[in-house]
C-alpha positions as CSV (number, residue, x, y, z in Angstrom):
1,X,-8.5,2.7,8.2
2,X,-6.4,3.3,10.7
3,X,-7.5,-0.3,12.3
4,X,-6.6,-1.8,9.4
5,X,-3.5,-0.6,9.0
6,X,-2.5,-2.1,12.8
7,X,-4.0,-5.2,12.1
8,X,-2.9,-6.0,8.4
9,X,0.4,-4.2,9.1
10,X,1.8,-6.4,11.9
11,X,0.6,-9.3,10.2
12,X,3.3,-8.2,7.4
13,X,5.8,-7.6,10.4
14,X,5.0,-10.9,12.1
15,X,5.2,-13.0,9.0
16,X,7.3,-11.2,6.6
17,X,10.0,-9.2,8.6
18,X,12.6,-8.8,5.7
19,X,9.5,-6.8,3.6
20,X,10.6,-3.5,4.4
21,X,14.8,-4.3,5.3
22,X,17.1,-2.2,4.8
23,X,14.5,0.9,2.9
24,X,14.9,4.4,4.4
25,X,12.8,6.6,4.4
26,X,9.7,4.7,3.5
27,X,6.9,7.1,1.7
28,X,3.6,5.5,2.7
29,X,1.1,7.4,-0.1
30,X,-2.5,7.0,1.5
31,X,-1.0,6.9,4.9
32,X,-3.8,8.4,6.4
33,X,-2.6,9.2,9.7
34,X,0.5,7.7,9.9
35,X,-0.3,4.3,11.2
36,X,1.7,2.1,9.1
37,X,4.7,3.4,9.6
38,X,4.7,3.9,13.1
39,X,4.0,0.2,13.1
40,X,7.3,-0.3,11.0
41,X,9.5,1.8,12.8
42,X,11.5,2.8,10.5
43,X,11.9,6.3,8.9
44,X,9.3,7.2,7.1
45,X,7.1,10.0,5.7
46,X,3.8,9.6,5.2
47,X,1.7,11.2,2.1
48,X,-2.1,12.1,2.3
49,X,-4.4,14.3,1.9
50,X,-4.6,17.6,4.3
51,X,-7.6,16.4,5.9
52,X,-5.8,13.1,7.0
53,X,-2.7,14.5,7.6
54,X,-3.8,17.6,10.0
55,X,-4.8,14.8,12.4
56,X,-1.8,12.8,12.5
57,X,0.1,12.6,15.6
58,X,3.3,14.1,16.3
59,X,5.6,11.1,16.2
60,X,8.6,11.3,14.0
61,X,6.9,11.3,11.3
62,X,7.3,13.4,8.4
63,X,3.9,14.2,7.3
64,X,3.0,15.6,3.9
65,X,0.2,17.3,2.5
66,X,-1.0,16.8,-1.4
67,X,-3.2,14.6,-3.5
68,X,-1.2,12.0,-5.8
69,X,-3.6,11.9,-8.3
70,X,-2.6,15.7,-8.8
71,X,1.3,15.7,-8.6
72,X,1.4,12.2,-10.3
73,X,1.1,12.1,-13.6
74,X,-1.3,9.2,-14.9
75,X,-3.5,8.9,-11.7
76,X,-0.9,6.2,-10.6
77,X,-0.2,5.7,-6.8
78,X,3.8,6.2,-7.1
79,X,5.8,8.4,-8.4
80,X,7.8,6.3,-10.4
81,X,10.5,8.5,-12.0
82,X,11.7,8.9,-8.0
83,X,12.4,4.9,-7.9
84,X,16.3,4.4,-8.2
85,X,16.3,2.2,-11.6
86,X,18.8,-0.1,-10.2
87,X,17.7,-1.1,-6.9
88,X,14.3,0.6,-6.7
89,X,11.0,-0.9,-5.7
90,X,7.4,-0.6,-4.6
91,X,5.9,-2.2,-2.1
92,X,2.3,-2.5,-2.1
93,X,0.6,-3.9,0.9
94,X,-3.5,-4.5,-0.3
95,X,-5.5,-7.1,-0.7
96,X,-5.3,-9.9,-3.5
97,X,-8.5,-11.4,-4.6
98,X,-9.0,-14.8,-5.6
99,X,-11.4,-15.5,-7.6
100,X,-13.2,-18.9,-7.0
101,X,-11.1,-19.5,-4.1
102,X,-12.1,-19.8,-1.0
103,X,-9.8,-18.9,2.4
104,X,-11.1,-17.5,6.1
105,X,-10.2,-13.6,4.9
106,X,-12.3,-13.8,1.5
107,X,-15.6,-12.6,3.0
108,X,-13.0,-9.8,4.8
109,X,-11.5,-9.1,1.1
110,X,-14.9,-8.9,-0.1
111,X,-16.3,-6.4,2.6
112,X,-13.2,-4.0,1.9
113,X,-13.9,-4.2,-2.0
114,X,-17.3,-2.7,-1.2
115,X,-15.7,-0.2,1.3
116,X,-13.4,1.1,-1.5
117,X,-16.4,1.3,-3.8
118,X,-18.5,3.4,-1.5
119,X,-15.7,6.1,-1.0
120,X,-14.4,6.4,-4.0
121,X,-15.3,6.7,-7.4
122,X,-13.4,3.8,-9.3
123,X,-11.5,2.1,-6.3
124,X,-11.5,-1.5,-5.6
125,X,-9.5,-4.3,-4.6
126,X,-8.0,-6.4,-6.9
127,X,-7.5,-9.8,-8.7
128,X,-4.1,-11.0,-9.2
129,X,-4.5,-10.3,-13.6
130,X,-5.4,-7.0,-12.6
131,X,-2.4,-6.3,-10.1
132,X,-0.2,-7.2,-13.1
133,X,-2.1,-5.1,-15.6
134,X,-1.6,-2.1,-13.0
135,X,2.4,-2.6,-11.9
136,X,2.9,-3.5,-16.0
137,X,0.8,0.0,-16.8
138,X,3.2,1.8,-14.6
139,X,6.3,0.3,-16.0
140,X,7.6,-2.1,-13.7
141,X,9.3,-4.9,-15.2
142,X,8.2,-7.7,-13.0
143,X,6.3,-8.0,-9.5
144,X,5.9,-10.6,-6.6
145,X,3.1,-11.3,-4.5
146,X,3.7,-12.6,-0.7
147,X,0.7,-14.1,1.0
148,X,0.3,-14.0,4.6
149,X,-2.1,-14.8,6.8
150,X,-3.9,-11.5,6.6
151,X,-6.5,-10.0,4.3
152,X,-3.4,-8.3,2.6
153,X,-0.9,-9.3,0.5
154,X,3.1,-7.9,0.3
155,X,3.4,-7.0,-3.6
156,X,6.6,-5.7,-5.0
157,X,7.0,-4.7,-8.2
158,X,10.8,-3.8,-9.8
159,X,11.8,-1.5,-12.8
């Protein structure tokens, strides 16, 4: 994951700079081992599981132990009562995936799809309708979706 995270990452910083201005600290929930934001260098603090964070590197980092489908209600991936209602946002960098359309990373998208299937009980990648369903589900008001040239996507979704 960790590979991903470089790869798809610096495609977001590459091709989509303003993503992440002016958002300190960043929480990165799933951040596995803090690749991401490292990547971003920005503040951040990355939230995973012990097993992933133990392993982290030392690097400025503020790493944090838990499970958010414990301390977040709903099984949602954010805590959304912690986003300022004004000017608050997510930012969700994952994979989009068209259906009946073809591009270079589909076969990529497709391959991760199965990944998340294989380690976990109900994850998968998603379809646009579904992204909506999800950010809609957690009370978000509206969302965007950047494309790059990556087998991610930059979604942000706004109270």
């Amino acid at each position: 994951m960790a590979f991903h995270a470089r790869v798809d990452i610096s495609a977001v910083v590459n091709q989509y700079p303003e993503a992440f201005k002016g958002i300190s600290p960043l929480v990165d929930v799933g951040g596995g081992d803090g690749t991401a934001l490292q990547i971003l260098v920005i503040h951040g603090i990355n939230f995973d599981l012990t097993r992933a964070v133990s392993v982290a590197p030392i690097s400025g980092i503020e790493h944090v132990q838990g499970n958010m489908f414990e301390i977040v209600q709903g099984g949602c991936c954010f805590p959304y009562e912690a986003i300022p209602k004004d000017t608050g946002k997510v930012i969700i960098a994952e994979a989009v995936i068209d259906e009946g359309e073809e591009d270079k990373y589909m076969d990529v998208r497709l391959a991760l799809d199965m990944v998340m299937l294989a380690h976990t009980e109900k994850g998968k990648e998603r379809t646009i309708e579904e992204w909506e369903y999800v950010v809609n589900a957690a009370g978000f008001t509206r969302f965007t979706v950047k494309r790059i040239q990556a087998t991610i996507s930059v979604i942000k979704a706004y109270p």
